[in-house]
GUKE-832816 format. One record per residue (C-alpha): residue number from 0; x, y, z. Coordinates in nm, 4 decimals. Layout:
BEGIN
+-----+----------+----------+----------+
| seq |       xx |       yy |       zz |
+-----+----------+----------+----------+
| NUM |        X |        Y |        Z |
...
+-----+----------+----------+----------+
***
This chain:
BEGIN
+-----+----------+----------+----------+
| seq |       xx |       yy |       zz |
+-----+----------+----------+----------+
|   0 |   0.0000 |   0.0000 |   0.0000 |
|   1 |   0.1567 |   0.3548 |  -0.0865 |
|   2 |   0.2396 |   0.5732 |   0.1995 |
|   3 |   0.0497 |   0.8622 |   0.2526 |
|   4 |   0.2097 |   1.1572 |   0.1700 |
|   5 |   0.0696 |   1.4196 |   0.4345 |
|   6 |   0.0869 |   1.1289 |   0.7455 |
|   7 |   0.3206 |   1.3774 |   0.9601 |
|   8 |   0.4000 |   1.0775 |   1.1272 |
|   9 |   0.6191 |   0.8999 |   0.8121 |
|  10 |   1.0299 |   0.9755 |   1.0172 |
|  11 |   1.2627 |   1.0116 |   0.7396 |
|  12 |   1.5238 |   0.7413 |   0.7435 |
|  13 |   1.8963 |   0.8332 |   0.8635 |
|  14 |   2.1459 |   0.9941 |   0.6505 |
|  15 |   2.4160 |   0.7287 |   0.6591 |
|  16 |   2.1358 |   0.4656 |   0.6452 |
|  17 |   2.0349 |   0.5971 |   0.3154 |
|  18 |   2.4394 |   0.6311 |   0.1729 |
|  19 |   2.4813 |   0.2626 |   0.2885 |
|  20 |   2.1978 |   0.1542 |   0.0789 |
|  21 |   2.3076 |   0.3495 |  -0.2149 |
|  22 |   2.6358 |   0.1969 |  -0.2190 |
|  23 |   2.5152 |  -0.1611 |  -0.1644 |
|  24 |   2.3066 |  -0.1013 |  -0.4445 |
|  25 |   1.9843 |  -0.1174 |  -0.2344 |
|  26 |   1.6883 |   0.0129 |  -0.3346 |
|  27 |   1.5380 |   0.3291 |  -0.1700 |
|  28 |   1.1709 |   0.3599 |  -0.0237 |
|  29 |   0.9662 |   0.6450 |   0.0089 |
|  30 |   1.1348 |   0.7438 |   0.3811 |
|  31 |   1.4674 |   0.7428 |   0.2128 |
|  32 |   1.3121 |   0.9968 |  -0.0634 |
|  33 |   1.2200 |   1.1976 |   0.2110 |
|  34 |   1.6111 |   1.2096 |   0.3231 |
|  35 |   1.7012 |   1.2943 |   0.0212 |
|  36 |   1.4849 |   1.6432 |  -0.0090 |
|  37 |   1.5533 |   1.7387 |   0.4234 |
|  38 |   1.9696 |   1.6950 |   0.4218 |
|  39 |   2.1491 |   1.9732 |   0.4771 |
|  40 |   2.3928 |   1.8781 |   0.2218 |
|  41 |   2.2928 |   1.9207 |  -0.1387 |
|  42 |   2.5963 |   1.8973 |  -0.2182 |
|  43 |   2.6312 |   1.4940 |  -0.0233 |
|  44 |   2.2985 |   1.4004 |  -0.2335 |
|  45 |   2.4465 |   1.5141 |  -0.5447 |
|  46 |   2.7681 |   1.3230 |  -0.5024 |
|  47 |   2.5522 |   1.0128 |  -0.4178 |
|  48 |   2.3783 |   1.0630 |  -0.7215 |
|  49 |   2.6689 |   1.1573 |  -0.9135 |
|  50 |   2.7943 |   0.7656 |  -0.8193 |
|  51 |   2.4544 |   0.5861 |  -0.9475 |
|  52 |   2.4968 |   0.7963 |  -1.2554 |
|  53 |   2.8615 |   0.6875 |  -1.2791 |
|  54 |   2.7668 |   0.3132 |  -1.2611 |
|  55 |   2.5073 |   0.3836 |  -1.5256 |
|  56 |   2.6836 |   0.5829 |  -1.7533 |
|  57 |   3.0571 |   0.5970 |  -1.7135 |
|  58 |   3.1632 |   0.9521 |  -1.8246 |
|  59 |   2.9746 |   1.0205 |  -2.0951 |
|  60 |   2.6900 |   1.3036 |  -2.0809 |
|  61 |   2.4067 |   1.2607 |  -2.3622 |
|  62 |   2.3066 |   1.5115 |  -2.5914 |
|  63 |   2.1112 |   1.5243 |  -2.9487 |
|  64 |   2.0402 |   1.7525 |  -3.2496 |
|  65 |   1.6539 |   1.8276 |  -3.1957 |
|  66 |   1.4223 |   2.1035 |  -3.2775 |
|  67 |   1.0977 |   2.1501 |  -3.1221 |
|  68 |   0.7568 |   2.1905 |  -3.3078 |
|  69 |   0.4214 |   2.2997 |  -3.1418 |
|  70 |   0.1665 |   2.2817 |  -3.4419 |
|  71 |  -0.0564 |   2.4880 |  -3.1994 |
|  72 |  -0.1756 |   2.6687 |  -2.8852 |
|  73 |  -0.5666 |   2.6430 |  -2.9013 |
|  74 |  -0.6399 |   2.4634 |  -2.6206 |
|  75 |  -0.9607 |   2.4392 |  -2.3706 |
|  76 |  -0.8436 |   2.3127 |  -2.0785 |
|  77 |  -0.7269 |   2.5232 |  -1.8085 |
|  78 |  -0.4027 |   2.5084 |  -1.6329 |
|  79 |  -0.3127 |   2.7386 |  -1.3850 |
|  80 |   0.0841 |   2.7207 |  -1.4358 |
|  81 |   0.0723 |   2.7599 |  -1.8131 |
|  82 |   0.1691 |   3.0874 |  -2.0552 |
|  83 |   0.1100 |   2.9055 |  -2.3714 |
|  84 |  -0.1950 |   2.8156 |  -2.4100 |
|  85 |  -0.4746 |   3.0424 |  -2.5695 |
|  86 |  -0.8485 |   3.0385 |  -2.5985 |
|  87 |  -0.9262 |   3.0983 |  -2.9613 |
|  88 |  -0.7461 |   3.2360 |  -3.2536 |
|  89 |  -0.8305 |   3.5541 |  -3.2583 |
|  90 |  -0.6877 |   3.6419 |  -2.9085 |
|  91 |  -0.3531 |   3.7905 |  -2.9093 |
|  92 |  -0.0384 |   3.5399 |  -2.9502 |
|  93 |  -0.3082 |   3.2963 |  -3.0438 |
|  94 |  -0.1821 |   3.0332 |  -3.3538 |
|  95 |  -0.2594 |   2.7227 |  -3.5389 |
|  96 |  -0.0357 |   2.6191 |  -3.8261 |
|  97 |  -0.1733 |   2.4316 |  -4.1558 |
|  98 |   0.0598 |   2.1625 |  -4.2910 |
|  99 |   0.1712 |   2.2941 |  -4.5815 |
| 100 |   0.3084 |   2.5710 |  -4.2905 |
| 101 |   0.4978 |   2.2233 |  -4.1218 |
| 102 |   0.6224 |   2.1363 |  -4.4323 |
| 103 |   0.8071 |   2.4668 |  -4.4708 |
| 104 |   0.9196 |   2.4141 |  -4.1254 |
| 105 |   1.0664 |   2.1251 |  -4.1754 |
| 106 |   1.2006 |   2.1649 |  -4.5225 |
| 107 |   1.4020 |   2.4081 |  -4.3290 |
| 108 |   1.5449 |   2.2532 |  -4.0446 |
| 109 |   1.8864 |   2.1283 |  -4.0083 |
| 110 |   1.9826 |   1.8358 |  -4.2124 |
| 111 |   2.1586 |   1.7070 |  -3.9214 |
| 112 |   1.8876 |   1.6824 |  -3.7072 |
| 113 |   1.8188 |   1.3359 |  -3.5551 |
| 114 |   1.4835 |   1.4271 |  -3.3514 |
| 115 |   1.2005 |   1.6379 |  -3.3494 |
| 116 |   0.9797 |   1.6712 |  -3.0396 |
| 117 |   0.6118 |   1.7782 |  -3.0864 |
| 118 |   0.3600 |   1.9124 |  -2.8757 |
| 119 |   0.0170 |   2.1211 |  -2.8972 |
| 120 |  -0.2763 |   2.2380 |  -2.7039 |
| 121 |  -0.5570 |   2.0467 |  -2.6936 |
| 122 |  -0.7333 |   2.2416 |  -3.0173 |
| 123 |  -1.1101 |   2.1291 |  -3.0089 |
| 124 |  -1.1089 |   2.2582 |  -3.3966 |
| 125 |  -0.8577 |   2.0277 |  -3.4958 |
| 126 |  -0.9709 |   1.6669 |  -3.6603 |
| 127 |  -0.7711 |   1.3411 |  -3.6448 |
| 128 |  -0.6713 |   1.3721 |  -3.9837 |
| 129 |  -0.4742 |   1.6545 |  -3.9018 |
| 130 |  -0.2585 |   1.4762 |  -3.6478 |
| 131 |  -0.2033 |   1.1583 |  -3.8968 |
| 132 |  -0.0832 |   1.3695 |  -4.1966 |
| 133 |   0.1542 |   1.5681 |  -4.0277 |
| 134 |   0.3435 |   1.2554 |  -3.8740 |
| 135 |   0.2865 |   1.1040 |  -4.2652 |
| 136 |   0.3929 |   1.4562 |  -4.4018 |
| 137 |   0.7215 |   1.4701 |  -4.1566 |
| 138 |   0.8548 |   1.1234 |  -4.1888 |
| 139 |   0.7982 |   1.0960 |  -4.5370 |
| 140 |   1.0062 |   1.4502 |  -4.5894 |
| 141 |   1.2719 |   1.3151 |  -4.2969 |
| 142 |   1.2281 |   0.9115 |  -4.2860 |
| 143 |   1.5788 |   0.9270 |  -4.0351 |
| 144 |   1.4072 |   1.1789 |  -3.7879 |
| 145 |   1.3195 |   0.9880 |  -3.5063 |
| 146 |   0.9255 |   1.1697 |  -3.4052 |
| 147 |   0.8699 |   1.2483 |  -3.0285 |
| 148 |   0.5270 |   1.3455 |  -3.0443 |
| 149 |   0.2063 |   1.4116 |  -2.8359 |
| 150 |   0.2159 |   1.4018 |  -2.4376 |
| 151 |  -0.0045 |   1.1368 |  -2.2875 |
| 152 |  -0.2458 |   1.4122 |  -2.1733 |
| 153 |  -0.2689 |   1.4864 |  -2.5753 |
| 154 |  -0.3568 |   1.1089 |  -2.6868 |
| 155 |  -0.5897 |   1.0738 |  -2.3411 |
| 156 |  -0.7969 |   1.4213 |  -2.4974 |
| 157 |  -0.8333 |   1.2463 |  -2.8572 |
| 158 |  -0.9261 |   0.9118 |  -2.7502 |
| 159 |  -1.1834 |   1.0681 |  -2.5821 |
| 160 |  -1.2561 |   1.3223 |  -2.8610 |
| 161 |  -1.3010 |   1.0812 |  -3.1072 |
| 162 |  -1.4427 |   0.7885 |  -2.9257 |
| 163 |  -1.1542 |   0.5444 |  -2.9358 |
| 164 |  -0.9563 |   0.3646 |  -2.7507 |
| 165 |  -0.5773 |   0.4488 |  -2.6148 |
| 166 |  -0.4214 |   0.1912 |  -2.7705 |
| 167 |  -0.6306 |   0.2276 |  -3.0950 |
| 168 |  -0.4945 |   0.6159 |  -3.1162 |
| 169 |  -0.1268 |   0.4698 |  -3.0361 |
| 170 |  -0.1487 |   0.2383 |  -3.3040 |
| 171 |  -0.2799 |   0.5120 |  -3.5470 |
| 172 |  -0.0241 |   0.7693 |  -3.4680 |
| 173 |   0.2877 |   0.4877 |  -3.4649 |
| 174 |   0.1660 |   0.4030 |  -3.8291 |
| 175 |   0.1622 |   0.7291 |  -3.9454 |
| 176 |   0.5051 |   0.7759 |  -3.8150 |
| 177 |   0.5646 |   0.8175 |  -3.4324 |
| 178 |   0.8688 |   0.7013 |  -3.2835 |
| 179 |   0.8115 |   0.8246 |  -2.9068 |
| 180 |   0.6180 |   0.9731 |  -2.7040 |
| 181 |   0.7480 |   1.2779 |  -2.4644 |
| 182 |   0.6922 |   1.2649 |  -2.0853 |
| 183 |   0.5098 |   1.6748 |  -2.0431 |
| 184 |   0.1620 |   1.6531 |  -1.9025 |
| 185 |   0.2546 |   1.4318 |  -1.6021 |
| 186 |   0.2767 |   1.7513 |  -1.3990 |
| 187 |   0.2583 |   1.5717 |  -1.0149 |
| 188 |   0.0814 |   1.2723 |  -0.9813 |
| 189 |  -0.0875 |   1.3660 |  -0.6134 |
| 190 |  -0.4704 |   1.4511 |  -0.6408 |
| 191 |  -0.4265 |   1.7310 |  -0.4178 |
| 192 |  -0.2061 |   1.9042 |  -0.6421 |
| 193 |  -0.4167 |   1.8301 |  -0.9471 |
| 194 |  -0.7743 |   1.9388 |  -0.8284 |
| 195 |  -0.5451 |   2.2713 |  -0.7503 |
| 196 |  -0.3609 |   2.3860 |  -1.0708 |
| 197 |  -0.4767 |   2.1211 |  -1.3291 |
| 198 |  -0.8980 |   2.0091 |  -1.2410 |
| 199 |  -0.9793 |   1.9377 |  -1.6042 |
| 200 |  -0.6563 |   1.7619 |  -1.7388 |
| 201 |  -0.6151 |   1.4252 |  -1.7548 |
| 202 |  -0.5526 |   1.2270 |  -1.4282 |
| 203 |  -0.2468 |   1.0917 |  -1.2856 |
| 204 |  -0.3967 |   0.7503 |  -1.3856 |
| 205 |  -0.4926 |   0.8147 |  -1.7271 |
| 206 |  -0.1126 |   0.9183 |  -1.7725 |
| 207 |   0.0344 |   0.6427 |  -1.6550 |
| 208 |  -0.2506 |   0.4355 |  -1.8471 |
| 209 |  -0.1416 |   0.5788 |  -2.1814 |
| 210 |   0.2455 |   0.5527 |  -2.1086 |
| 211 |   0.1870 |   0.1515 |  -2.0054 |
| 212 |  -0.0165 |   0.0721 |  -2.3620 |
| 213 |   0.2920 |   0.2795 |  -2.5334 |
| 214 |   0.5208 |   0.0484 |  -2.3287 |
| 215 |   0.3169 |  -0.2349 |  -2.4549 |
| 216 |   0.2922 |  -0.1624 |  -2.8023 |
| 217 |   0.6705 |  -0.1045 |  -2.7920 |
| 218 |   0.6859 |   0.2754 |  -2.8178 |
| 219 |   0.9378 |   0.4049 |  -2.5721 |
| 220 |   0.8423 |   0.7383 |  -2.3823 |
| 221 |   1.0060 |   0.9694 |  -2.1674 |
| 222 |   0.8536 |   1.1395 |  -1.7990 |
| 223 |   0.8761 |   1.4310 |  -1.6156 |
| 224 |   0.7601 |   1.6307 |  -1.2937 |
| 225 |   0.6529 |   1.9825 |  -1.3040 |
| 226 |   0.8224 |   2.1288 |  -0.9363 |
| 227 |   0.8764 |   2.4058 |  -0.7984 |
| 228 |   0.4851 |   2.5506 |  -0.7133 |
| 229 |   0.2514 |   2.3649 |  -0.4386 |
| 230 |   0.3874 |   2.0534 |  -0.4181 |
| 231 |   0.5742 |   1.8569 |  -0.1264 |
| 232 |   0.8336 |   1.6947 |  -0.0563 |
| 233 |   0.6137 |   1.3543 |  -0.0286 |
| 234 |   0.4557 |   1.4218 |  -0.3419 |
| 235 |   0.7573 |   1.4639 |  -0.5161 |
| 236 |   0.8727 |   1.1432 |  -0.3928 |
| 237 |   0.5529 |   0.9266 |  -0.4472 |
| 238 |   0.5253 |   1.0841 |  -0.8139 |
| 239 |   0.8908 |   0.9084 |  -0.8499 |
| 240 |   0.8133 |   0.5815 |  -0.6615 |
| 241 |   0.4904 |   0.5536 |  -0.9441 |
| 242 |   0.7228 |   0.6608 |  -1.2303 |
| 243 |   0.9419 |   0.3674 |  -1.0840 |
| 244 |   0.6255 |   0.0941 |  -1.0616 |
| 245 |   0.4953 |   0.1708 |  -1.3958 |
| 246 |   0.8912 |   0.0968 |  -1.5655 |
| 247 |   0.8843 |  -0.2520 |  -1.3074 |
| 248 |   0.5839 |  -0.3758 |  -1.4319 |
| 249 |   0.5959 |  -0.2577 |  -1.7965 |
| 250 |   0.9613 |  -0.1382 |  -1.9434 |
| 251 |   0.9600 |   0.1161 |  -2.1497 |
| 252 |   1.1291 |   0.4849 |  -2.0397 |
| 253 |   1.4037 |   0.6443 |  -2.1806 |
| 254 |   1.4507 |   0.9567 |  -1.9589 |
| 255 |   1.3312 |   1.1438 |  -1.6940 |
| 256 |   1.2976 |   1.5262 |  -1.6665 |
| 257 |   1.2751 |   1.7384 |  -1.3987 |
| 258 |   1.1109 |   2.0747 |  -1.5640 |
| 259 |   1.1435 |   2.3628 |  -1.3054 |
| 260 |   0.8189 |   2.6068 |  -1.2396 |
| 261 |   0.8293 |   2.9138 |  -1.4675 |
| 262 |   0.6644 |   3.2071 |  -1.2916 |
| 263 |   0.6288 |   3.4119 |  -1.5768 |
| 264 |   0.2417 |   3.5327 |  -1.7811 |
| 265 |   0.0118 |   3.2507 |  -1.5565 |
| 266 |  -0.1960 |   3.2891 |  -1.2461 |
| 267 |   0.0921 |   3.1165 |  -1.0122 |
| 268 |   0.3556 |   3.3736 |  -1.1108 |
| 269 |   0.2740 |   3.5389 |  -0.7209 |
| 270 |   0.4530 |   3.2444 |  -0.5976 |
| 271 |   0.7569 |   3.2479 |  -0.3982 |
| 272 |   1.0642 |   3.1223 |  -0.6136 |
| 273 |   1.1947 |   2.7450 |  -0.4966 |
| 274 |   1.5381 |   2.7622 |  -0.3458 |
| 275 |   1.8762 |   2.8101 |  -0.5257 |
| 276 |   1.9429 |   2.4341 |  -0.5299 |
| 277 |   1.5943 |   2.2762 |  -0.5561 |
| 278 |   1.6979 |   2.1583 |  -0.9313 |
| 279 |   2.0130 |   2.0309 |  -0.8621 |
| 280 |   1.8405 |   1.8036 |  -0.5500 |
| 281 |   1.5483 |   1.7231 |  -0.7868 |
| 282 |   1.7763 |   1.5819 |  -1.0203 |
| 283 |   1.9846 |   1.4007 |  -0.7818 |
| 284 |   1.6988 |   1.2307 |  -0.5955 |
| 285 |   1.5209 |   1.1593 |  -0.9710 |
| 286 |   1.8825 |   0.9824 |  -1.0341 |
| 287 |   1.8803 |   0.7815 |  -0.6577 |
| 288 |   1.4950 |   0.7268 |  -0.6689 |
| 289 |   1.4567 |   0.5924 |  -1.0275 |
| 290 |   1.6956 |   0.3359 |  -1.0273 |
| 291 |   1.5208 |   0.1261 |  -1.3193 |
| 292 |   1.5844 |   0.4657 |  -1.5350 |
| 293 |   1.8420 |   0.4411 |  -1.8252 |
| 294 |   1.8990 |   0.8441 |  -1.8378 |
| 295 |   1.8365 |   1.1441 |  -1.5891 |
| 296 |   1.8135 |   1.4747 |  -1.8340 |
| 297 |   1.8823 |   1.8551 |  -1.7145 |
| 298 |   1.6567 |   2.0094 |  -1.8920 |
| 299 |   1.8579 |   2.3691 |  -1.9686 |
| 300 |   1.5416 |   2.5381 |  -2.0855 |
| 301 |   1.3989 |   2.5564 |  -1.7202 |
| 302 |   1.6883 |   2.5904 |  -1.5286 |
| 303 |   1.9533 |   2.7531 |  -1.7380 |
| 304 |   2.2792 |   2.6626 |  -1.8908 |
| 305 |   2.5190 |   2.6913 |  -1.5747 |
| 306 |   2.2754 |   2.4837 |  -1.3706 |
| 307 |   2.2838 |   2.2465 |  -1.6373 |
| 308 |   2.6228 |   2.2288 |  -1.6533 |
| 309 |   2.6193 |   2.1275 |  -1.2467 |
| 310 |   2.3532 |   1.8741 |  -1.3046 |
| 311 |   2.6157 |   1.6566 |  -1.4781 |
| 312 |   2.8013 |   1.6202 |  -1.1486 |
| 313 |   2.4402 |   1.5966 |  -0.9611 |
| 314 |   2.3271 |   1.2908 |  -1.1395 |
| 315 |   2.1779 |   1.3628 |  -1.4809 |
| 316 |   2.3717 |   1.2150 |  -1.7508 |
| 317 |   2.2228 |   1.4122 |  -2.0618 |
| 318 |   2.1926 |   1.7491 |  -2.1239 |
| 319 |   1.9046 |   1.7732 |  -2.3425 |
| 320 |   2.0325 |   1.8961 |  -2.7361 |
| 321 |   2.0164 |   2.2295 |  -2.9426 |
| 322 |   1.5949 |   2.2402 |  -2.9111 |
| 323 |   1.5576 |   2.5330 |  -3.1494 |
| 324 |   1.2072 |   2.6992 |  -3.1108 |
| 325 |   1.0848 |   2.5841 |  -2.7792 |
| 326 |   0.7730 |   2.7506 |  -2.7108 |
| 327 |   0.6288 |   2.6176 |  -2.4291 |
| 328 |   0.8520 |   2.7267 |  -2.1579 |
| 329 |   0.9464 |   3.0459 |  -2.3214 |
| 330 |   0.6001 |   3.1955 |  -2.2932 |
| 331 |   0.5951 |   3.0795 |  -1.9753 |
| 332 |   0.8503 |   3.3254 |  -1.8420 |
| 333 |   1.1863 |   3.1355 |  -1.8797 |
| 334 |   1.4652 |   3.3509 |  -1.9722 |
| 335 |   1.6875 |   3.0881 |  -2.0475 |
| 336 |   1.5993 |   3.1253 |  -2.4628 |
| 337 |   1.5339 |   2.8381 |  -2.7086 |
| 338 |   1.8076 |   2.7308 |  -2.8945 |
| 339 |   2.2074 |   2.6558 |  -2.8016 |
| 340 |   2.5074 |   2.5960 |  -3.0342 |
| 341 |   2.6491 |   2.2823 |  -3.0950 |
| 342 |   2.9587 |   2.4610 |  -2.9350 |
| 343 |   2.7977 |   2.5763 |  -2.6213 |
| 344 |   2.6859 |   2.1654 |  -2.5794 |
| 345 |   3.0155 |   2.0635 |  -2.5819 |
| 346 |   3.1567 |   2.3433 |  -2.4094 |
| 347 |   2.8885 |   2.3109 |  -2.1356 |
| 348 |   3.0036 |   1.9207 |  -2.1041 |
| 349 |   3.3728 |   1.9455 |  -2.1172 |
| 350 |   3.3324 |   2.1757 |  -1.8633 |
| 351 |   3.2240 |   1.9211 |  -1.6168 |
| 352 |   3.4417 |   1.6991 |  -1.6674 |
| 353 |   3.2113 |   1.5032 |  -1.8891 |
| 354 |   3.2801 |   1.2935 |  -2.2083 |
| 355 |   3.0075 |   1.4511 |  -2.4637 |
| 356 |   2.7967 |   1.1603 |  -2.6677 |
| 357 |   2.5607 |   1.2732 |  -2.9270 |
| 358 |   2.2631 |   1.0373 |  -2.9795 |
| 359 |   2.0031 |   0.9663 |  -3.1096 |
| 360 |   1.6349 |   0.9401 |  -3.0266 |
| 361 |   1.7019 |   0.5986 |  -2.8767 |
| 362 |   2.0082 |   0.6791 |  -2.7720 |
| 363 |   2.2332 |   0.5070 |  -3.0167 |
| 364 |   2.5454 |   0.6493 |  -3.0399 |
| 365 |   2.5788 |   0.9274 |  -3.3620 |
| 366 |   2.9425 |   1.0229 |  -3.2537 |
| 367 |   3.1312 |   1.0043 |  -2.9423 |
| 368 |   3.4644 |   1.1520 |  -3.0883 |
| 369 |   3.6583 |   1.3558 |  -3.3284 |
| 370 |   3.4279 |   1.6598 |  -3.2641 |
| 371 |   3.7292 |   1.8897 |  -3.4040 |
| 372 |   3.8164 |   1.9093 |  -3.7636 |
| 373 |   4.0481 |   2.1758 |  -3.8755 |
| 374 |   3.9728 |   2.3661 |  -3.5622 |
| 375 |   3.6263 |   2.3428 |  -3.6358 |
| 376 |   3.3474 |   2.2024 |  -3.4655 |
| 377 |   3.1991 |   1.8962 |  -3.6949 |
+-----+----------+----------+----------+
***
């Protein structure tokens, strides 16, 4: 039975306890999780991370050539932490693009790219149609892209749309083209926090529902936690220790992000910042917690280059890739831009000490070496 997350009377297990586990290669419990969020020492939990990620990954820090693509930002649900989404088209910042606008898009991204990631509101003026030709339209112009597309919450709101089944919209969308699915929408899995900032979105359940048919129909996916606003400690923790069932029980995951509040243009922007090193702890008790997870990504959109760069020394070993055009976050409030150099990557990487891997968007290995060329980056 889970523990409950409010029961004031859940004692967080020892410090040393928790490091003796960790280096017997123990598993943690939800007590432990609470350890890792009340130590003193950040710094302690990140080196205790920084060894799981070391047995995981060696060196090497993960990055890949993506671009983003939100088709639109009509959507009519309501959530309270979000500065993308608008009501109809004719309100200010409002769009929706046609295909033949995605084809010109992608036409013109970089022939080197290896992934694109998509993600919309939930436009009630949209049909199915739309959804299947633009995967169609995008592989058929890039058949080597690998296609991250549509958050759980997004396939959830058409199965219910258009009266079918999960697994039935899965199966659609992997014909027409999708690789992957991305991990946004999770948000945190506790009810409390849901019925607060996120009453008409799809549950907790109907998330991890969608992820498990991916799993089962052998489409990898990735998941995140949206931190940083109302949530707890304990809720942080349980949203991990689900993440952590759902990959026991039916394998799939390729990474977990940690995506850091953005209090800019939405209704929670009055809240008080969360401390200096909430990301790096998020990411090192995502790295202890998660043990059955492949990859921990620092996500520099959220929480900027330079924390990035520490995450690789907190437990993440990827550091998310060149993005290009992320929308999401950006009108959100983050200041952090949407696109990097290839150069900053690597320079970001060698700078902690890391070994940088390019992959792809199942993590094969593109190149792991002779990034120089005639003093140029290749």
């Amino acid at each position: 039975m889970r523990v409950q997350v409010h029961d004031p009377s859940v004692r967080a297990t020892a410090w040393p306890e928790v490091v003796e586990r960790v280096q017997a290669g123990e598993r943690l419990g939800y007590q432990d999780g609470l350890t890792l969020y009340r130590h003193h020492d950040v710094a302690e939990v990140g080196a205790l991370a920084n060894l799981i990620c070391e047995r995981k990954n060696g060196d090497r820090a993960f990055f890949v050539r993506n671009q983003h693509l939100n088709p639109t930002n009509i959507c009519e649900v309501d959530c309270l932490f979000c500065g993308f989404k608008r009501d109809r088209l004719d309100q200010a910042g409002a769009y929706r693009f046609s295909l033949d606008q995605i084809d010109s898009m992608v036409a013109k991204m970089d022939p080197l790219l290896t992934e694109i990631h998509i993600v919309s509101g939930l436009d009630p003026d949209l049909p199915y149609e739309y959804y299947l030709e633009l995967l169609r339209r995008i592989k058929a112009a890039r058949p080597r892209v690998h296609i991250k597309a549509f958050t759980a919450v997004e396939i959830v709101y058409y199965a219910h749309k258009f009266g079918k089944e999960l697994a039935e919209v899965l199966c659609d969308f992997q014909a027409a083209g999708l690789d992957a699915l991305p991990g946004g929408g999770a948000e945190v899995f506790a009810d409390r926090v849901r019925r607060k900032l996120c009453p008409d979105k799809a549950s907790a359940s109907e998330w991890l529902e969608c992820h498990r048919q991916a799993h089962l129909l052998g489409i990898p996916t990735n998941a995140t936690i949206l931190y940083g606003h109302i949530e707890t400690d304990g809720e942080r923790v349980d949203h991990f220790l689900r993440l952590r069932e759902l990959e026991d029980q039916c394998p799939g995951f390729l990474t977990f992000i940690p995506l850091a509040f953005q209090h800019g243009n939405n209704p929670l922007g009055r809240l008080r910042a969360a401390p200096a090193d909430a990301d790096l702890r998020n990411l090192a008790a995502a790295r202890l917690l998660l043990d059955n997870f492949p990859h921990i990504k620092a996500y520099w959109v959220t929480i900027g280059l330079e924390a990035a760069g520490q995450a690789l020394r907190f437990g993440a070993d990827e550091i998310e890739g060149t993005v290009v055009n992320e929308r999401i976050m950006n009108m959100a409030g983050s200041s952090s831009g949407s696109a990097v150099t290839l150069e900053q990557l690597l320079q970001l990487i060698r700078g902690a000490g890391r070994r940088p891997v390019e992959r792809d968007g199942l993590y094969h290995i593109v190149r792991e070496a002779d990034w120089q060329k005639r003093g140029q980056v290749i």
